[in-house]
Structures are given as structure tokens and as C-alpha cells.
Steps between C-alpha positions, in 0.01 A plus 500: 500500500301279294130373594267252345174583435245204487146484356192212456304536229192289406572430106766455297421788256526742798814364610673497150341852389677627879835337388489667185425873654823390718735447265349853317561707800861388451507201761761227359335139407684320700452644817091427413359144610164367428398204722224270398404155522455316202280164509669260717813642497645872573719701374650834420498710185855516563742188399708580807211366715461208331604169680554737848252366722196678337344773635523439837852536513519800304308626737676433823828636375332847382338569907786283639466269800404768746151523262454160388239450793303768380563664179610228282231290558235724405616561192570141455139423588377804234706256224308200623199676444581599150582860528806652355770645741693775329818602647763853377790586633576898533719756602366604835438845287351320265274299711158753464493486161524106504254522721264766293493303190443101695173695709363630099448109407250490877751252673250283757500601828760241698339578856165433400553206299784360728311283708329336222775409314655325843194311595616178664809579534604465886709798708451734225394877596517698248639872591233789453608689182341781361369550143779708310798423756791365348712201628839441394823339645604786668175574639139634496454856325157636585403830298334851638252612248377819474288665236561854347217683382587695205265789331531540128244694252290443199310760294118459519225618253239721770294701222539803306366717232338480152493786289177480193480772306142524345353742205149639578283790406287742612233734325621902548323788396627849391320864366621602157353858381442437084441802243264448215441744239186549232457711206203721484312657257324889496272691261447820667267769204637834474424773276798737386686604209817258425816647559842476257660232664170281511462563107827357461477200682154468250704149348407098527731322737448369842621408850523280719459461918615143637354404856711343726504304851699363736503143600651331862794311424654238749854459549643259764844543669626248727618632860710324750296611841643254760775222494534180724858427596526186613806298698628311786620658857748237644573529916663294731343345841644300770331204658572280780525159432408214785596150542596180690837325441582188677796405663604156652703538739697207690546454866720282661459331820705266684325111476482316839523801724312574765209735340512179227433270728231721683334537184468091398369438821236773447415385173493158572248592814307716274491427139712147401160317554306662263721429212718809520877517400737690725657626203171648429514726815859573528483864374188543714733412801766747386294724397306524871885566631591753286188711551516469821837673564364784226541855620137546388384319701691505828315483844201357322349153562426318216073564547596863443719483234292243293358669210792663394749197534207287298473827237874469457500066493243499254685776255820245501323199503198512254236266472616388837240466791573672812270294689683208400859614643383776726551230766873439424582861479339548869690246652835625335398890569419425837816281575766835383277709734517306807863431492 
């Protein structure tokens, strides 16, 4: 099945840097139109356009007659105002990644600018689309967006060790025992008769005695007393890792039913005359019935159950003020429990 994806952009640089990506990602050229007005006239980049009724009729035969009331002339009006209407067809498969790369270039937001691109033009409503939905001729594709949280790792520096090594000294003392010797002289007088052997050794010559003495001597060996081994212990630890991931969910409900029309008339009562838009508190409404038929919280008025409901409202909606739609989500909460 094949879709068409459209998207308004505010300049033409946005618009012709989105057609490029498009025809990257593999999406033929001439299934890609670019809309504009030019001056006084309009026209398409596309010669097949050309001399077709202008934009406006391009228009009405991509939504059909069916869509003409509503569709086609918003867009048409977004033309008039000098924006730049985009449009790709794609392979239903195919139609997520059309839609990835046109929401890159910030595509303007057709619900919020709707209205002032139709100003003065009578029996127009425009039709409450969401940022990031996706309209094409076979339909309106809304995506569910959740976020996964994953945990990676990176190696960071904490500290560690610095080895010096430093040469000092120290005075030591140590007890040496030294000899020393002297030569000494006698004359002792005797009186006796000289023997042989002493008239023999009657000759000149001499002798000598040497003195000696010791002296400390140093010697220095070097000793290895202690060593410092130094290194790195590696271990493994596991830690838990916390987060929030969002999710958008979408809910359907049936427009015009009864709870539908329960809820206008409560807004309307309540809230229309302060400047509120029902679109505004929708999800409050649904959200109030869907609570309300929680298992949590079964057999427990809505007093009772308050801080937890508001805990959980404020989680999926933040920035949101519960005192602003705590109202809504009464009236709906209350309305499931009395049936």
C-alpha cells in the first residue's frame, strides 16, 4: 500500500535540504513535490503541475473529495501564507523512515498553526492533529514512542601511586681496635768478663728496628636491605544503574459517544470560559476513567485515592498542574464509579 507523507516548512532552504535527504534515503524524485507560491503566481517544482489549476488543485486530488472540506484547504491556506508544503510518496513499509528524515528539517506544527493560516475563511474547522502524526491518503499513522535506556562504560582516572626514589645520608659510627708499635732504647751497666761469642761479634756494622702502626681504613659495600614492588590489582564490581524512560502511548476513544459528549458539556460548564481548549483536557478525561476502573484502586472514592492517582498523573504528565485538571479527572473518575 502506498501512503503520502506531507510536511510545512517555514523556508525554502529547509524544504529543499528535506528533499535532498529524500532522494538520499533512496526515495525516487518524482514521487517528491515541493509546493510554493511564487509572487503572484504559483506553481510546482514539477513541470507536470504547471498549467493544472495551481496548487489548489493539486491539492484536492492528493486528500480527494471526501477531504477537500478539511484537509486540502489547510494546506492550501499554509501556501497562501508562504510556507512550503512538501509531499513523498512511500511504501507503507517505507513510510517511518519518510517520516524520520521530513521531522530532522523541524516541519511546523500543522495543528497549531492551522487556524492561522485559515483566518477568514468561513466553515473551516480544522481537525486536531498532533505534532509528529502523519497524514497520508490512506490515512493518519500516529507513532508510540518509547525510550530505551542503555548503560555503556568509560574508563576514569580516580588516583594512584608515585614512586620517588631519593639518595640521603646519615652519620654512623663504629669501634676499630689499632696496634702501634715503638722502638726503645736500654743501657743497662754490668760488670763481667766477655765471653767467646761476644768477642766475635767485636766488628762495625749495625741494625735496624722499624716501628709500625695500624691505621682505620673505610671500605663501603652497597647492600640491597628492602625492595618496593609496585603494580596494579584489577577487580570487578557490579552496580545498579537507575533511570526514567518515557513512553507515549496512544489511546483511542470513540468521538461523539456518550462519555464524549458528557465530557464537552463538563468542560464547557467548567473550563471553555476561561480560555481553555477541550483538546487540552481530553487525556485528563480519559485518564480520570481509566484510573478509576484500576485494580489499585478499587472500592476507593476518589478523596482516598488522591495522592497516589496525582503521584502517578504527574510522573506521565510532567510539568503539568494537577490543580489545573484535577477537576476533569474527578468528574470522569467519579462518573465509571457510579455506573
Amino acid at each position: 500500500m502506498q501512503v503520502t507523507i506531507i510536511g510545512v516548512y517555514d523556508n525554502l532552504e529547509e524544504a529543499r535540504q528535506t528533499q535532498g535527504d529524500l532522494e538520499t534515503s533512496g526515495f525516487a524524485g518524482k514521487d517528491i513535490q515541493l509546493v510554493r507560491k511564487d509572487g503572484d503566481s504559483t506553481s510546482s517544482t514539477t513541470s507536470q503541475r504547471q498549467g493544472e489549476g495551481g496548487f489548489k488543485k493539486f491539492f484536492r486530488e492528493l486528500f480527494g473529495a471526501e477531504s477537500s472540506t478539511e484537509d486540502a484547504p489547510l494546506y492550501e491556506g499554509a501556501v497562501s501564507q508562504g510556507k512550503y508544503v512538501l509531499t513523498v510518496k512511500a511504501e507503507d513499509e517505507r513510510s517511518m523512515l519518510a517520516t524520520d528524515v521530513m521531522n530532522r528539517h523541524h516541519p511546523l506544527d500543522v495543528a497549531e498553526k492551522g487556524t492561522q493560516w485559515m483566518e477568514g475563511k468561513q466553515g473551516y474547522a480544522t481537525s486536531a492533529t498532533m505534532p509528529g502524526t502523519t497524514q497520508g491518503t490512506s490515512g493518519t499513522t500516529m507513532p508510540v514512542i518509547e525510550e530505551q535506556m542503555k548503560v555503556g562504560k568509560r574508563a576514569v582516572q580516580r588516583g594512584g601511586v608515585r614512586v620517588y626514589q631519593r639518595v640521603s645520608e646519615r652519620p654512623v659510627e663504629e669501634q676499630v681496635t689499632l696496634r702501634e708499635e715503638r722502638a726503645t732504647v736500654e743501657r743497662n751497666p754490668v760488670n763481667r768478663a766477655a765471653s767467646s761469642a761476644e768477642l766475635q761479634s767485636m766488628k762495625e756494622g749495625s741494625f735496624e728496628v722499624r716501628e709500625q702502626k695500624e691505621e682505620p681504613v673505610i671500605e663501603k659495600t652497597a647492600r640491597v636491605v628492602e625492595e618496593v614492588r609496585v603494580g596494579k590489582q584489577t577487580s570487578e564490581r557490579t552496580q545498579k544503574v537507575s533511570g526514567k524512560v518515557k513512553r507515549a502511548d496512544v489511546q483511542v476513544e470513540k468521538l461523539g459517544g456518550e462519555n464524549d459528549a458528557n465530557y464537552r458539556a463538563h468542560f464547557d460548564k467548567n473550563y471553555a470560559s476561561s480560555g481553555g481548549r477541550y483538546e487540552d483536557y481530553t487525556p485528563a478525561y480519559l485518564y480520570g476513567s481509566r484510573q478509576a476502573t484500576d485494580d489499585r484502586y478499587a472500592g476507593r472514592s476518589f478523596d482516598e485515592a488522591e495522592p497516589e492517582v496525582r503521584r502517578d498523573w504527574e510522573t506521565k504528565n510532567p510539568g503539568s498542574k494537577w490543580e489545573q485538571f484535577k477537576g476533569a479527572i474527578r468528574h470522569s473518575w467519579e462518573r465509571m464509579t457510579k455506573r
